[in-house]
C-alpha positions as MATLAB code, in Angstrom:
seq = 'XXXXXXXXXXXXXXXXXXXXXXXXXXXXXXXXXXXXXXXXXXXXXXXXXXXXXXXXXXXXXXXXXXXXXXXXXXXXXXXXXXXXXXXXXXXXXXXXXXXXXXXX';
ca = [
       0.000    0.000    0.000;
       0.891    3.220   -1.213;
       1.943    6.308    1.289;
      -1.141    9.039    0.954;
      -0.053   12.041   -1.377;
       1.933   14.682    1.282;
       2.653   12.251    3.792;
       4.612   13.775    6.647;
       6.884   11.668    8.827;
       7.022   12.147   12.820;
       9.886   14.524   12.555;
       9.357   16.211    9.098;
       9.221   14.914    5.295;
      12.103   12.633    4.674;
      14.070   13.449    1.455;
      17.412   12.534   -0.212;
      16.909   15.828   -2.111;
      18.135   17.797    1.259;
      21.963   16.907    0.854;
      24.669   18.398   -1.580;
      24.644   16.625   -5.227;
      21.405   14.675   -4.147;
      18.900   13.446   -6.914;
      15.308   12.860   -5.954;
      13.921    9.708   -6.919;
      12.733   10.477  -10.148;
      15.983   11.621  -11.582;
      17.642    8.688   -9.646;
      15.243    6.211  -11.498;
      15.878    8.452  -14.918;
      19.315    7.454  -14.388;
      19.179    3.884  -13.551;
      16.833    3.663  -16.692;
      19.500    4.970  -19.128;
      21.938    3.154  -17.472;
      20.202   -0.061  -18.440;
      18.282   -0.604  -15.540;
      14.818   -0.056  -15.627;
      13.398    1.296  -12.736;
      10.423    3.859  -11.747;
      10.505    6.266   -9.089;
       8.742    4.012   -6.507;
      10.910    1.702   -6.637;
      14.001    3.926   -6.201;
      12.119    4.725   -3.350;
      11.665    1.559   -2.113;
      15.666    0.429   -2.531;
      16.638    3.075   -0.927;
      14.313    3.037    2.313;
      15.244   -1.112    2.433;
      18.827   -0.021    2.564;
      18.362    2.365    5.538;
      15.813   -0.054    7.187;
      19.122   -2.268    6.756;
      21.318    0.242    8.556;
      18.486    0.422   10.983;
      18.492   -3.046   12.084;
      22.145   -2.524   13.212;
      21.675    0.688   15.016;
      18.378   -0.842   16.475;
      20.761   -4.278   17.630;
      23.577   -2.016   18.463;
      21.835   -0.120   21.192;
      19.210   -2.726   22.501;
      16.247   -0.943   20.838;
      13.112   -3.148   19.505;
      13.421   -4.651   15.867;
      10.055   -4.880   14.886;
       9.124   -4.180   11.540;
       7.527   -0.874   12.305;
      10.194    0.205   14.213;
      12.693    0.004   11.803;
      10.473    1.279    8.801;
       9.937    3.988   11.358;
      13.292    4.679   11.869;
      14.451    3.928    7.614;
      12.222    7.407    6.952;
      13.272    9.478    9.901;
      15.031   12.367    8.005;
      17.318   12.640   11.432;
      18.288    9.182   11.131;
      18.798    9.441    7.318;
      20.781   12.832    7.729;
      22.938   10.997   10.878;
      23.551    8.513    8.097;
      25.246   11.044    5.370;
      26.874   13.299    7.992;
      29.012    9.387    8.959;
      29.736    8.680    5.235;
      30.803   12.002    5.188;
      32.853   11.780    8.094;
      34.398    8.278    6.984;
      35.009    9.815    3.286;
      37.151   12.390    4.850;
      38.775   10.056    7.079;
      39.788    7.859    4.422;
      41.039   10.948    2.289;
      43.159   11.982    5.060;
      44.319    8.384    5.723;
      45.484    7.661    1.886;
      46.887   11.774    1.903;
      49.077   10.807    4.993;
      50.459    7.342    3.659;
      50.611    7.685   -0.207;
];
């Protein structure tokens, strides 16, 4: 079942439009398409929220916080958890820069 049009998450709309160089889902299916992959923008959605719901599942584990379905779909969409999420890439991304700077 389908979210209603304008759905609004406990904490706000959850996007991947909000960080630098981020495609909605549209364009991210548009791209996936021409790259030989068919794909619509639902189910862009859908991979990526399954990925996060993935990351969620550890956090949840990690901490000792109920892994119920709900909760993690819950926690997939939360745009804090989602922006928590980019802010560590980011932070490992720079790590690893500075790492490779340092030894190469």
């Amino acid at each position: 079942m389908s979210m209603p049009k304008g759905h609004k998450a406990e904490k706000g709309y959850a996007t991947v439009t909000d960080f630098p160089g981020a495609l909605d889902y549209r364009a991210i299916a548009e791209k996936m398409s021409d790259d030989g992959d068919q794909m619509n923008h639902s189910t862009a959605r859908n991979v990526f929220l399954r990925a996060m719901k993935k990351l969620a599942q550890s956090m949840h584990e990690l901490y000792g916080l109920n892994v119920d379905e709900n909760n993690l779909a819950r926690t997939a969409k939360d745009p804090d958890f989602q922006q928590g999420i980019y802010e560590a890439m980011i932070d490992m991304r720079a790590e690893s820069a500075q790492e490779n700077q340092q030894n190469g």
